[in-house]
C-alpha positions as CSV (number, residue, x, y, z in Angstrom):
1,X,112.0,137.3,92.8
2,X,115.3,137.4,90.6
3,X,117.2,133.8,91.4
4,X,120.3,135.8,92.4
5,X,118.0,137.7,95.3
6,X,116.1,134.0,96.2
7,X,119.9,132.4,96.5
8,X,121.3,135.2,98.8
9,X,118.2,134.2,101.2
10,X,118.4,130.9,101.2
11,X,122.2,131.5,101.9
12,X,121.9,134.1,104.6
13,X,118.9,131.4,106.4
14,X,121.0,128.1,106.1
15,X,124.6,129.2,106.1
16,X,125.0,127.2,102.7
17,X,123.9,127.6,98.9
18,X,121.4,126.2,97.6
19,X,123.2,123.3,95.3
20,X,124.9,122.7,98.3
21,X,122.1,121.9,100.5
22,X,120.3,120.1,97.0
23,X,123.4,117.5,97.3
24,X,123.1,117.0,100.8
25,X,119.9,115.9,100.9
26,X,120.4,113.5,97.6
27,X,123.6,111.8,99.6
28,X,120.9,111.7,103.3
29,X,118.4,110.1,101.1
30,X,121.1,107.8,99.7
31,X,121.7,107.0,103.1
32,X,118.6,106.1,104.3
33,X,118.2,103.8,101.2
34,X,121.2,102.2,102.2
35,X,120.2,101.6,105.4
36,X,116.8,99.9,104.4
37,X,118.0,97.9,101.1
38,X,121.5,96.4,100.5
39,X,122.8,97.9,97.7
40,X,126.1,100.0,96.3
41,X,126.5,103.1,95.6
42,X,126.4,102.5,91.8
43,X,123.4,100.4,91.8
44,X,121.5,103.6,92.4
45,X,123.6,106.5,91.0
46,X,125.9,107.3,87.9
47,X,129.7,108.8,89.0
48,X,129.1,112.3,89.2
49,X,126.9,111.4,92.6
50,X,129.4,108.6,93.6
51,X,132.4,111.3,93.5
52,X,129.7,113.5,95.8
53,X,129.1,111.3,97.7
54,X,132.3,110.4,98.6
55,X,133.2,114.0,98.6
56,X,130.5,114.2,101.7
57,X,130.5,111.1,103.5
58,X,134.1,110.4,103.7
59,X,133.4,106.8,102.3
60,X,133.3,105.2,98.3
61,X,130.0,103.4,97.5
62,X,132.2,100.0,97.7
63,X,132.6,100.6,101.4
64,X,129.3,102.2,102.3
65,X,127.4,98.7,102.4
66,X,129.7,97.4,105.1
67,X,129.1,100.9,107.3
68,X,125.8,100.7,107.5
69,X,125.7,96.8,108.0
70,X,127.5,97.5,111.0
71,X,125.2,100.5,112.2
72,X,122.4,98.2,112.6
């Protein structure tokens, strides 16, 4: 299966791409690490995936501590 065929699947299944859905799961997982250890953002990730993360959440990795301290 060509990659171009395999990505017009996954698209026509999920609604997104597939890098898409890649860096959504990395930024959940990010969460859920979050939510179990206290850390930042940049403790765990260089800036491309702190400028994703951002992009997705809606937050900086300064803030996100804070967010999920108050979640719990």
């Amino acid at each position: 299966m060509s990659s171009y065929h395999l990505s017009h699947l996954f698209s026509e299944a999920t609604s997104t791409s597939i890098s898409l859905y890649v860096s959504a799961r990395r930024v959940q997982q990010a969460c859920f690490l979050f939510n179990k250890e206290t850390i930042l953002i940049s403790g765990i990730a260089e800036d491309y995936f702190c400028k994703l993360f951002k992009e997705l959440m809606g937050i900086s990795g300064i803030n996100t501590v804070s967010v999920f301290k108050n979640f719990k």
